[in-house]
C-alpha positions in Angstrom: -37.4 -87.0 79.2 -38.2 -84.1 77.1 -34.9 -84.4 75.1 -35.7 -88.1 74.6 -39.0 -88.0 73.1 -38.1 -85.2 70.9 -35.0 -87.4 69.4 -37.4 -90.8 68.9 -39.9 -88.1 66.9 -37.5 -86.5 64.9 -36.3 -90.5 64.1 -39.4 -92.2 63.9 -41.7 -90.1 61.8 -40.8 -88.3 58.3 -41.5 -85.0 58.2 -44.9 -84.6 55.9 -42.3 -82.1 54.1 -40.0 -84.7 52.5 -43.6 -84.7 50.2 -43.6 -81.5 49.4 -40.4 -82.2 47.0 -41.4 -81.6 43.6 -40.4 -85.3 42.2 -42.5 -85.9 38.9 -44.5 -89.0 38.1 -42.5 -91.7 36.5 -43.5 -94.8 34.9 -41.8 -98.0 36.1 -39.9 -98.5 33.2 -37.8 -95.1 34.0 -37.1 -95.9 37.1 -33.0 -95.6 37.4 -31.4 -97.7 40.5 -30.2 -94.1 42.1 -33.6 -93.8 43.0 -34.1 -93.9 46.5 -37.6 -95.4 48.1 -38.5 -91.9 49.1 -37.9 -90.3 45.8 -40.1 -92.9 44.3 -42.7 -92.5 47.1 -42.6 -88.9 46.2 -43.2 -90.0 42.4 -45.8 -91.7 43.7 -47.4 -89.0 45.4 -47.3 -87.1 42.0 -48.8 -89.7 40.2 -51.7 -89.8 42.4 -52.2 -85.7 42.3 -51.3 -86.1 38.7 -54.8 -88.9 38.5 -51.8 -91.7 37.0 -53.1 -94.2 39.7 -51.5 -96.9 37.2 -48.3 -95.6 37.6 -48.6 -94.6 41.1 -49.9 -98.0 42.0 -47.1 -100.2 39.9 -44.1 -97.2 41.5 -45.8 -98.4 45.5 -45.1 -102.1 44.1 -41.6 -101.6 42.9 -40.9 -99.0 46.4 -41.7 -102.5 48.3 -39.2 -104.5 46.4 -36.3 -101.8 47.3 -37.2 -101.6 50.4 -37.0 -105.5 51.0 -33.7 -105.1 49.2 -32.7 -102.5 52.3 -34.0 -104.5 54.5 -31.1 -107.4 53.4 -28.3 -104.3 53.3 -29.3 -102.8 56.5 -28.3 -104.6 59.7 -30.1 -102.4 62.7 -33.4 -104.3 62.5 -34.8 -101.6 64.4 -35.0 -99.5 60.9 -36.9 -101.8 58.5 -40.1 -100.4 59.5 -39.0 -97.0 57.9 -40.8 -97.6 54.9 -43.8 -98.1 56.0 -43.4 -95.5 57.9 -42.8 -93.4 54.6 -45.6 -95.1 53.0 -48.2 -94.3 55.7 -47.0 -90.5 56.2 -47.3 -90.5 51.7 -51.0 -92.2 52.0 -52.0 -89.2 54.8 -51.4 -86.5 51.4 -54.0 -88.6 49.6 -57.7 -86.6 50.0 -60.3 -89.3 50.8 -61.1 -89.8 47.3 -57.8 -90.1 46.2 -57.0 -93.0 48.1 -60.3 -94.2 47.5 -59.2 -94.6 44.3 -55.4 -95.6 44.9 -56.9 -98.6 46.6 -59.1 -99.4 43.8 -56.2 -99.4 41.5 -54.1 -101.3 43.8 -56.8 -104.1 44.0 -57.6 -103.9 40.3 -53.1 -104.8 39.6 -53.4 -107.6 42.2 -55.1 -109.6 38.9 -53.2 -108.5 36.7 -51.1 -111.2 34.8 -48.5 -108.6 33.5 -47.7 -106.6 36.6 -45.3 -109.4 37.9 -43.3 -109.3 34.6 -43.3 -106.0 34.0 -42.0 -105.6 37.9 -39.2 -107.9 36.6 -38.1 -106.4 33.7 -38.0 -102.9 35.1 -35.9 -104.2 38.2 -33.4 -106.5 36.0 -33.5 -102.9 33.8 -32.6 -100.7 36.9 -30.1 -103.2 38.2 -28.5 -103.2 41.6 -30.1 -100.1 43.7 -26.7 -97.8 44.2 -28.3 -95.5 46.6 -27.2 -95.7 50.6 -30.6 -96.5 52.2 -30.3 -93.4 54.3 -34.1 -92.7 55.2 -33.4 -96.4 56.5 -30.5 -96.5 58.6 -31.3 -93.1 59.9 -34.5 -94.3 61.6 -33.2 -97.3 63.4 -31.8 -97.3 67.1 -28.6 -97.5 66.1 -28.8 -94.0 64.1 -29.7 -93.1 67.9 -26.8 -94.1 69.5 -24.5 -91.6 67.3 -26.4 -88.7 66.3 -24.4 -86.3 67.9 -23.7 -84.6 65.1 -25.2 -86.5 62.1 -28.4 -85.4 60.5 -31.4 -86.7 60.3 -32.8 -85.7 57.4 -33.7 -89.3 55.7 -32.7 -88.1 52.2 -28.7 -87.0 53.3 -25.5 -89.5 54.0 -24.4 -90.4 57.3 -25.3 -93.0 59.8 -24.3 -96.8 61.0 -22.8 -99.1 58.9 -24.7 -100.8 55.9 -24.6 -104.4 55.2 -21.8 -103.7 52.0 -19.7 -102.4 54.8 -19.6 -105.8 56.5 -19.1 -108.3 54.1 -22.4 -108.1 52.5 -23.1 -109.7 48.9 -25.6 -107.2 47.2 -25.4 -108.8 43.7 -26.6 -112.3 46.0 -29.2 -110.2 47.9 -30.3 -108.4 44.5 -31.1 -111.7 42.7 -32.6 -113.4 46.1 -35.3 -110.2 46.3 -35.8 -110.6 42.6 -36.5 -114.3 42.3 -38.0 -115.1 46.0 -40.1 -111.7 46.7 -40.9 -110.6 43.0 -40.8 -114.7 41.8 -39.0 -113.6 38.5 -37.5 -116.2 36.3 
């Protein structure tokens, strides 16, 4: 039992050192589509430190809108709650004040006329993510079932195979994230 639960921990949780990566705040317009959610949330977490709660809020926005984008590309539907996951374990780096703040911020965008546009001219900017959702399909059951000798850091390759891999239409999925999530024109 004690091999079991140590496997589901070292799947289900990110280590709190995948933070520690020294990943500069970014605005949105920057962004490049080799960025993976965790490197943004990382960005994110720089931003924050680095009292750019604009940026960090409109990165958490556009970390959302990849990772319903993975969500499409990755089959095992036991990994979609990875990014939460990474969200959560980036909010616990946040003092009290900090996300005291963050949440301001965030509440302060949701009325924001020019987020939503902005969001869709950094993704149609970006393009199609390139990047193998690996901190995804490494967290799902089915990363479980071969891990023999893969690893499970959530930043390396490896793991089951991704929606491309069976048939999957990512230019399709791109646009249906852009213009039914985001609403962009």
């Amino acid at each position: 039992m004690k091999m079991i639960s140590t496997v589901v921990a070292m799947g289900l949780f990110f280590p709190l050192s995948v933070f520690a990566a020294s990943v500069p705040c970014q605005s949105l317009d920057s962004v490049k589509n080799t960025q993976t959610p965790v490197e943004l949330t990382q960005a994110m977490v720089s931003c924050v430190r680095a009292n750019r709660y604009q940026e960090a809020v409109e990165l958490f926005y556009l970390i959302n809108v990849l990772g319903k984008f993975d969500k499409l590309r990755v089959a095992d539907q036991t990994a979609h709650q990875a990014l939460h996951i990474i969200q959560q374990r980036a909010t616990e780096q946040f003092s009290e004040e900090q996300l005291g703040l963050f949440n301001r911020k965030w509440m302060e965008t949701l009325g924001q006329d020019d987020l939503q546009p902005r969001l869709c001219a950094a993704t149609q900017k970006m393009g199609i993510p390139v990047y193998k959702p690996t901190y995804m399909t490494n967290h799902g059951m089915a990363a479980f079932m071969e891990r023999s000798e893969r690893s499970v850091d959530p930043t390396e390759g490896g793991g089951p195979p991704l929606g491309d891999e069976m048939g999957f239409d990512e230019q399709h999925a791109w646009e249906h994230v852009r213009t039914q999530f985001l609403k962009c024109p």
